[in-house]
GUTOR-121192 format. One line per field, with one value per atom (N, C-alpha, C): residue in one letter; atom name; x, y, z. Coordinates in steps of 0.05 Angstrom, whole numbers, plus 5000, padded with zeros to 4 digits. Layout:
# GUTOR-121192
r	c(A|...)
a	c(CA|...)
east	c(X|...)
north	c(Y|...)
up	c(Z|...)
This chain:
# GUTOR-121192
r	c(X|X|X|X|X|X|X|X|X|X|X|X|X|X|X|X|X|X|X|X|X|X|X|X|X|X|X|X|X|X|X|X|X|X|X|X|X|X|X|X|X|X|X|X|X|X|X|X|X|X|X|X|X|X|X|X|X|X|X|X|X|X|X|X|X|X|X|X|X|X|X|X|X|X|X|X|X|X|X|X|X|X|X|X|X|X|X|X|X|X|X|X|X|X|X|X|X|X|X|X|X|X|X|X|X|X|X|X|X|X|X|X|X|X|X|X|X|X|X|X|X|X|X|X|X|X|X|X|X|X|X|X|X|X|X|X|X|X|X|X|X|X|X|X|X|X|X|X|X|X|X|X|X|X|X|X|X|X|X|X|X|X|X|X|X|X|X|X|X|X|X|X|X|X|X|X|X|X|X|X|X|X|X|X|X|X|X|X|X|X|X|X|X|X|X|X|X|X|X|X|X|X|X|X|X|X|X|X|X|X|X|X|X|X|X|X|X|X|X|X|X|X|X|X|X|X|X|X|X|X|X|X|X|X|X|X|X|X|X|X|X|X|X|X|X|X|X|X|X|X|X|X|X|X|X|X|X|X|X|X|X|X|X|X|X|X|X|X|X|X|X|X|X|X|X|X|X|X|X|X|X|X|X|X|X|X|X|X|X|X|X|X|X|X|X|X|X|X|X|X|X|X|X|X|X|X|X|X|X|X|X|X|X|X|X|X|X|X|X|X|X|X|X|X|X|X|X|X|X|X|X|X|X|X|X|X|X|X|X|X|X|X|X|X|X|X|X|X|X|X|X|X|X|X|X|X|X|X|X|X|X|X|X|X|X|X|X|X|X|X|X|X|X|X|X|X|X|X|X|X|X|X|X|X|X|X|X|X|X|X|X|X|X|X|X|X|X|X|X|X|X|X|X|X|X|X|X|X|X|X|X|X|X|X|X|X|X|X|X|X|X|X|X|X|X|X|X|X|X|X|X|X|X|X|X|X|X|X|X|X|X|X|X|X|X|X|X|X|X|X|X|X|X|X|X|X|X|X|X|X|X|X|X|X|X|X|X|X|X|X|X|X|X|X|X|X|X|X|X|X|X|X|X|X|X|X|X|X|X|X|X|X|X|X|X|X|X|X|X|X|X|X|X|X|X|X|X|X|X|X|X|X|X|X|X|X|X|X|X|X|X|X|X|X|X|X|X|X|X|X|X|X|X|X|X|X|X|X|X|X|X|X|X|X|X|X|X|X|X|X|X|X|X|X|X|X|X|X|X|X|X|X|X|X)
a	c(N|CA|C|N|CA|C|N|CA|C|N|CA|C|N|CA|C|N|CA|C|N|CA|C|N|CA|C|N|CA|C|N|CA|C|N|CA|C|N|CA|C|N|CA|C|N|CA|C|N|CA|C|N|CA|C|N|CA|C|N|CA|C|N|CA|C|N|CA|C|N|CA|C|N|CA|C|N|CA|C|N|CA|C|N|CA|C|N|CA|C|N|CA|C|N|CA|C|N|CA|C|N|CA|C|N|CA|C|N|CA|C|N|CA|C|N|CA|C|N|CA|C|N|CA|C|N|CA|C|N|CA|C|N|CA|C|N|CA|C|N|CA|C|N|CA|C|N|CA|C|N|CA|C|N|CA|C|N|CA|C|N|CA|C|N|CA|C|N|CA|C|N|CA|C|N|CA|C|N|CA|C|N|CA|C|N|CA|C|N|CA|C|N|CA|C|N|CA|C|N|CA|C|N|CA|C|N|CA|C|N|CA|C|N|CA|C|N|CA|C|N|CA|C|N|CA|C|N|CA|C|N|CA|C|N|CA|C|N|CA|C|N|CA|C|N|CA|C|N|CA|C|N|CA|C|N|CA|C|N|CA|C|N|CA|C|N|CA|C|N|CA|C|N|CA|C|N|CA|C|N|CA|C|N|CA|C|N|CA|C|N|CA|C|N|CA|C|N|CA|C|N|CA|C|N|CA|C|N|CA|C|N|CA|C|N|CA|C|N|CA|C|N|CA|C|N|CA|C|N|CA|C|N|CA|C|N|CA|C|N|CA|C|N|CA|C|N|CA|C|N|CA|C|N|CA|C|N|CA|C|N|CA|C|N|CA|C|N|CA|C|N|CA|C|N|CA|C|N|CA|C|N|CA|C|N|CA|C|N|CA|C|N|CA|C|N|CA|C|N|CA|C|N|CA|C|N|CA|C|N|CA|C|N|CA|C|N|CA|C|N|CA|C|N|CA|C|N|CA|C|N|CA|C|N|CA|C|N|CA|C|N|CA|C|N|CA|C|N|CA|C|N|CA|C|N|CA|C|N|CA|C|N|CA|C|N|CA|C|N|CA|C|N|CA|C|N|CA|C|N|CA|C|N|CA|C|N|CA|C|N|CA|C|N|CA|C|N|CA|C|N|CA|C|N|CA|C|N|CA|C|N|CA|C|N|CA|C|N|CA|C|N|CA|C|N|CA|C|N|CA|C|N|CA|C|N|CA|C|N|CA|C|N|CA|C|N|CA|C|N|CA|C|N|CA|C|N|CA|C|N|CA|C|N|CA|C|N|CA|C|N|CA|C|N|CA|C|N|CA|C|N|CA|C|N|CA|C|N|CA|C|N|CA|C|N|CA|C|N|CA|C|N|CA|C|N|CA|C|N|CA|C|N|CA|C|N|CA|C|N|CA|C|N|CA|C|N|CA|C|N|CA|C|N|CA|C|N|CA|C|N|CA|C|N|CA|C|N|CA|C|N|CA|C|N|CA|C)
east	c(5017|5000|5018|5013|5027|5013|5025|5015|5017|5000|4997|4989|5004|4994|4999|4984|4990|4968|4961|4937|4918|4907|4871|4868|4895|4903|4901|4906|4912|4885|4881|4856|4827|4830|4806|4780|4795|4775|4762|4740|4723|4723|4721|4721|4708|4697|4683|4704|4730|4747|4778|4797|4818|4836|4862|4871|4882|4891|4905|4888|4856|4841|4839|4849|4852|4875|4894|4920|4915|4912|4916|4923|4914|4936|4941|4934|4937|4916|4928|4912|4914|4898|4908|4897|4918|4912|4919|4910|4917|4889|4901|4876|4882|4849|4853|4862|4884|4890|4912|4924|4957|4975|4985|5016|5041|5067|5080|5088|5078|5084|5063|5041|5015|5026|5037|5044|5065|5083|5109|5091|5084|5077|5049|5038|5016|5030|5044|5061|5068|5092|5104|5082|5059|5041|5037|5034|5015|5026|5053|5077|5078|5080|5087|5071|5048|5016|5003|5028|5014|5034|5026|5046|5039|5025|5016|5033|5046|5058|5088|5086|5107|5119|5107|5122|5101|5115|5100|5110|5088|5089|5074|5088|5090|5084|5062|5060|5066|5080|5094|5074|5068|5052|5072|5054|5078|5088|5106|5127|5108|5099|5072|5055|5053|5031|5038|5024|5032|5014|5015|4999|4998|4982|4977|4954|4954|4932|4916|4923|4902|4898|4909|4896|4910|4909|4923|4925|4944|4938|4959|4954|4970|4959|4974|4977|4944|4931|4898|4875|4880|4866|4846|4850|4844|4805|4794|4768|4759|4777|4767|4773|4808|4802|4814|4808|4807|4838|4843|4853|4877|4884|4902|4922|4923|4935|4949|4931|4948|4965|4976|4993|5015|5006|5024|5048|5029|5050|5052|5049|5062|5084|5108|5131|5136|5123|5136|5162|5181|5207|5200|5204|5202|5229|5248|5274|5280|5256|5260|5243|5218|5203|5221|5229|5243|5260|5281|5297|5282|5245|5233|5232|5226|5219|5237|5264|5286|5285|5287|5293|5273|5249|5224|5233|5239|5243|5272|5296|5309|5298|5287|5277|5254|5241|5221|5245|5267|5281|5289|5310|5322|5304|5275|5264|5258|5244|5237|5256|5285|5303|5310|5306|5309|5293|5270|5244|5245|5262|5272|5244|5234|5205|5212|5212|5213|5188|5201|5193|5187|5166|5159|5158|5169|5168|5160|5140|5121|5122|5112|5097|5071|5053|5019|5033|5042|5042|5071|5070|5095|5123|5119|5151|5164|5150|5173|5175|5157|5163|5190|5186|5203|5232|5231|5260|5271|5259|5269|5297|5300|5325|5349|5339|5360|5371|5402|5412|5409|5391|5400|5383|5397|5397|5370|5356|5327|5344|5328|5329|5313|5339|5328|5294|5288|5260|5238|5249|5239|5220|5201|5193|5176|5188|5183|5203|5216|5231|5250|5260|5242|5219|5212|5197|5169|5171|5142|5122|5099|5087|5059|5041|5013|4993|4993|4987|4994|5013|5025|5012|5017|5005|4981|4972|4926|4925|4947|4949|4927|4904|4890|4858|4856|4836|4820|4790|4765|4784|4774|4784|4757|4759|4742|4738|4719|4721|4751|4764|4777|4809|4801|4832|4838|4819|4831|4818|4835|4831|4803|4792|4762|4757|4754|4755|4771|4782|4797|4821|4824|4849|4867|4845|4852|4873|4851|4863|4882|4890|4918|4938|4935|4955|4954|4942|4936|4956|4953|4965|4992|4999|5034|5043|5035|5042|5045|5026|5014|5044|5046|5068|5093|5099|5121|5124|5111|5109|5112|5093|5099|5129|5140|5169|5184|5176|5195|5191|5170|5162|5143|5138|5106|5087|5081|5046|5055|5034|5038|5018)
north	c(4977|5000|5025|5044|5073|5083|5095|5126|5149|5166|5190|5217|5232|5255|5282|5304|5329|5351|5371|5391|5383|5405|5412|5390|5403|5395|5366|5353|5318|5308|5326|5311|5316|5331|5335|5352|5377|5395|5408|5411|5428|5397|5383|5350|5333|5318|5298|5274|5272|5266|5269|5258|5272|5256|5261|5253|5219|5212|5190|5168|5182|5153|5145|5154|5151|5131|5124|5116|5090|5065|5033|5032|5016|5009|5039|5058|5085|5085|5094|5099|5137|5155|5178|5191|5201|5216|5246|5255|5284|5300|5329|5335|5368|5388|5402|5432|5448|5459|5452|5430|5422|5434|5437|5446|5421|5433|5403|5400|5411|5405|5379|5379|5361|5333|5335|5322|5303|5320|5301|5278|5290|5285|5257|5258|5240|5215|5221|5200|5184|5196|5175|5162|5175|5165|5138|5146|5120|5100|5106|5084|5067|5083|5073|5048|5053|5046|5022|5019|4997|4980|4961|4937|4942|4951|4950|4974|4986|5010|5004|5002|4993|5019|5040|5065|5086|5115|5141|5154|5183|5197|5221|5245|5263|5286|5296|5335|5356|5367|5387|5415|5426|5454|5474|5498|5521|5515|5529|5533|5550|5573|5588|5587|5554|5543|5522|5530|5514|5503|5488|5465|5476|5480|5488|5479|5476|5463|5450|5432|5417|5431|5463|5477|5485|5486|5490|5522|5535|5559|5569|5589|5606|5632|5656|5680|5691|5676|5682|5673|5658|5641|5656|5679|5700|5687|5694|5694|5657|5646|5618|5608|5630|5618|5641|5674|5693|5699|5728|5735|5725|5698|5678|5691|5686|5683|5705|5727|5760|5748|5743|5740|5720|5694|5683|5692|5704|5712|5739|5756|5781|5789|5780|5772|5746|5748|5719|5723|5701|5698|5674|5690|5677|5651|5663|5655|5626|5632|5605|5593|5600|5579|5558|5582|5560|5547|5552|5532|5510|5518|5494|5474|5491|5470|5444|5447|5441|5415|5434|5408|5382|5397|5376|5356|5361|5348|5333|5338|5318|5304|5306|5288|5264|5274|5262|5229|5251|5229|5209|5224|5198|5174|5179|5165|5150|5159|5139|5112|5128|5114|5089|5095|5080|5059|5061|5042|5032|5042|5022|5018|5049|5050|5075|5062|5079|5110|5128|5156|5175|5185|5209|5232|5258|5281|5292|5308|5330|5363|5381|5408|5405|5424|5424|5455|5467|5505|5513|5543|5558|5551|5522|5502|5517|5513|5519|5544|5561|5588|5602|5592|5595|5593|5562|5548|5553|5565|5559|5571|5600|5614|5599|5577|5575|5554|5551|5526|5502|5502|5476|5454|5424|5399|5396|5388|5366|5339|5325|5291|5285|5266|5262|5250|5236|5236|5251|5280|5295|5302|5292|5303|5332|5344|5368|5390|5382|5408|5414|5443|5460|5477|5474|5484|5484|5451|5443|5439|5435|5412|5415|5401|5397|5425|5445|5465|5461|5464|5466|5445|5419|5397|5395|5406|5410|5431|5445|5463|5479|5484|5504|5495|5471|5453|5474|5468|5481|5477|5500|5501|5509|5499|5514|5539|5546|5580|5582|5562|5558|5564|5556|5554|5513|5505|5478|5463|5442|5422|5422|5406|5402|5374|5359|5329|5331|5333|5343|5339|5364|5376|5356|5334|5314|5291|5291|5264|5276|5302|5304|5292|5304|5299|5277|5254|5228|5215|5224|5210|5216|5239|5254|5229|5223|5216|5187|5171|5154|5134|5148|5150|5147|5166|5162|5137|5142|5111|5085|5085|5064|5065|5080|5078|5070|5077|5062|5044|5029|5006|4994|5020|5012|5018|5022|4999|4995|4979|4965|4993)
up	c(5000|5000|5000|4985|4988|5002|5020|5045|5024|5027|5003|5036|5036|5053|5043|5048|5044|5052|5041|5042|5030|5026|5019|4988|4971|4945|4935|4955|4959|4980|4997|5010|4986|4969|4945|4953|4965|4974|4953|4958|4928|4909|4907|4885|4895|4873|4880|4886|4882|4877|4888|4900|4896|4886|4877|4858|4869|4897|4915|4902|4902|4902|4866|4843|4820|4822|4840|4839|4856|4845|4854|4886|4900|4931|4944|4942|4953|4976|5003|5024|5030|5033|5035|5057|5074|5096|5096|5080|5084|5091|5094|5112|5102|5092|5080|5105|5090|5113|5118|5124|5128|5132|5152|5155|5137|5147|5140|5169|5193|5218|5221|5205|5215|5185|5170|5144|5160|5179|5189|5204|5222|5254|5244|5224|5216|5198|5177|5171|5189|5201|5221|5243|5248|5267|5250|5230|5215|5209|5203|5194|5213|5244|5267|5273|5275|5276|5253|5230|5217|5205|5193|5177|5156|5145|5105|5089|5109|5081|5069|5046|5021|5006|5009|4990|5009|5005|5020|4992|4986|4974|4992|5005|5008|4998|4999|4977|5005|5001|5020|5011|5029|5021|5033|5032|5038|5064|5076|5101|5112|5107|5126|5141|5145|5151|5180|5205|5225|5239|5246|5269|5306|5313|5334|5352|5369|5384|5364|5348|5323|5304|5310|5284|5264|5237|5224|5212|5220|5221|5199|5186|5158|5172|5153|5164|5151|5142|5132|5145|5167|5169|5197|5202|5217|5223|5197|5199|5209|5215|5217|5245|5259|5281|5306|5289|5305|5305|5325|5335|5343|5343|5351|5329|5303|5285|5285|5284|5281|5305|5330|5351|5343|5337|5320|5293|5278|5259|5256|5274|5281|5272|5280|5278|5261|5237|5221|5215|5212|5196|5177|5152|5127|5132|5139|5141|5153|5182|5196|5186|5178|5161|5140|5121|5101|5113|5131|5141|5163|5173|5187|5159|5144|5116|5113|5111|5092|5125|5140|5174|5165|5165|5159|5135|5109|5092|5091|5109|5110|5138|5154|5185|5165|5147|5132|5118|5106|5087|5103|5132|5140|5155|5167|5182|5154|5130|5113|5103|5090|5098|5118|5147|5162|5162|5162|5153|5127|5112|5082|5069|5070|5051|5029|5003|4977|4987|4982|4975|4948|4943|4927|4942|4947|4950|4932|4932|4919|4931|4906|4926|4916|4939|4927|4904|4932|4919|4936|4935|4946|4949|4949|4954|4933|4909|4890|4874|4881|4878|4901|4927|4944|4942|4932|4933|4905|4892|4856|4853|4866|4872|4888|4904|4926|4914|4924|4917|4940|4960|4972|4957|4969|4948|4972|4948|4954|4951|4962|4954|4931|4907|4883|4879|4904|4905|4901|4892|4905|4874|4862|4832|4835|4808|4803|4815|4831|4843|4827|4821|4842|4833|4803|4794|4784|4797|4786|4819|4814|4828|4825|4842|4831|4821|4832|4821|4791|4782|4757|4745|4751|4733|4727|4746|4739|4713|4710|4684|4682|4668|4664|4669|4686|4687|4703|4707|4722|4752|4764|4790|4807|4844|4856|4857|4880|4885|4904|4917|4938|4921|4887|4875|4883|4887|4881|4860|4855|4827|4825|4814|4809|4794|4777|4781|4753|4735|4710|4720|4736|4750|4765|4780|4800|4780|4752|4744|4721|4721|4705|4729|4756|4770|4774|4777|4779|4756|4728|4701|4706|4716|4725|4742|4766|4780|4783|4777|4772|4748|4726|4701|4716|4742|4754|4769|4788|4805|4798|4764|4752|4732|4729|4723|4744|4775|4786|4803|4795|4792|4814|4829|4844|4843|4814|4815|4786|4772|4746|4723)
């Protein structure tokens, strides 16, 4: 079974659809809203927690975005859970974000590693507008970086009011990905 986790993008918010469940043996826990604080911390829960997972594929969303008392909070998210947020990101550093990012995505590699479970690293959005300038090394796992990721692949497909895929959108990213996996040789 592949573990599939990420945001709104991968959990198939606004769709009848999202793209994980187009894709054979895919179990998907992502949850719309996502930090990659809640992306880390749920993987490994789940890994921990079961015997069936054979490959993880990963969609990383922006660095902006943090986990807090359950909630997943971005510097917008004002009208959903108040006042909290303006206090939180008051004082954002873009800076430590992207370097929480880069911590998260090698802590992600070596535990997968360790567990000797094949990896896909993805972005939904921002990853790679972010990183496109910088030189630090992703892990070759890492498809699309630094300039692609699912945003991009849904290409010009119907979108929600929200800006997410819509069932079109789902299964371009589905045929992208899907094409990869099966080149490297898990699923047929």
């Amino acid at each position: 079974m592949i573990l599939v986790n990420g945001d709104s993008f991968t959990a198939g918010e606004e769709s009848t659809i999202a793209w994980p469940s187009l894709i054979p043996g895919t179990i998907n826990i992502a949850a719309p809203g996502a930090s990659n604080d809640y992306i880390c911390r749920a993987t490994v829960n789940y890994i921990e927690n079961s015997n069936d997972v054979d490959a993880v594929i990963i969609v990383w969303t922006s660095p902006n975005r943090l986990e807090l008392s359950n909630r997943h909070l971005t510097p917008s998210s004002t009208r959903k859970y108040g006042h909290v947020v303006d206090a939180v990101f008051h004082n954002w550093d873009e800076s430590w974000a992207k370097n929480k990012f880069i911590s998260q995505v090698r802590l992600m590699t070596g535990y997968l590693k360790f567990k000797n479970l094949p990896f896909l690293f993805l972005s939904s959005f921002d990853i790679q507008k972010l990183y496109a300038q910088n030189e630090c090394a992703m892990p070759t796992e890492y498809l699309g970086w630094p300039y692609e990721g699912i945003v991009e692949w849904m290409g010009d497909c119907s979108k929600g009011p929200g800006g997410h895929p819509l069932e079109q959108g789902h299964k371009k990213i589905a045929l992208k990905i899907h094409e990869h996996i099966r080149n490297l040789g898990w699923v047929s």
